[in-house]
C-alpha positions, 0 to 999 in steps of 0.5 A, a space after each residue: 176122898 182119902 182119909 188121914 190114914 193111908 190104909 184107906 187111901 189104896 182102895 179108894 184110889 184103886 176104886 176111882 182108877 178102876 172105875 175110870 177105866 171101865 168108864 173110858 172102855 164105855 163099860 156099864 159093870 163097876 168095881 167096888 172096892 173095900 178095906 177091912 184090915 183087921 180080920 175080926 172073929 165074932 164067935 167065941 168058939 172061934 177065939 178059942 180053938 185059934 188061941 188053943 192051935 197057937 199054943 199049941 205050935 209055938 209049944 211045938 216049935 219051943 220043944 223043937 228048938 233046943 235040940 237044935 241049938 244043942 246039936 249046934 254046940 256039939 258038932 263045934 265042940 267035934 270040929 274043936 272050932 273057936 268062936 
């Protein structure tokens, strides 16, 4: 029942488990149970405004990170600590 790939064995296991389960409570519902790992984007639209709001957080946080590492080095330079 599973593949190869242990990324398809999980579900298909959860999916014989749950469905037994159901069973031995005489239940007549089933659960199905499914595995899409890669979130695929079919619109362009799509593909484009998530790449344009990633650059956009990593230019933030690229601006942000200098300061940091600067206010870092004086507050050693302040204590005269030694690394």
């Amino acid at each position: 029942l599973c593949s190869i790939e242990p990324i398809n064995c999980l579900p298909v296991l959860m999916n014989i488990l749950s469905n037994t389960f159901l069973r031995l409570f005489n239940s007549t519902a089933r659960i199905r149970v499914w595995s899409d790992p890669f979130y695929s984007i079919e619109s362009p639209h799509t593909k484009e405004s998530l790449f344009t709001f990633s650059l956009t957080y990593v230019l933030i946080l690229a601006a942000g990170l200098p300061h940091h590492f600067a206010m870092s080095s004086m507050e050693d330079y302040k204590v005269k600590s030694i690394s």
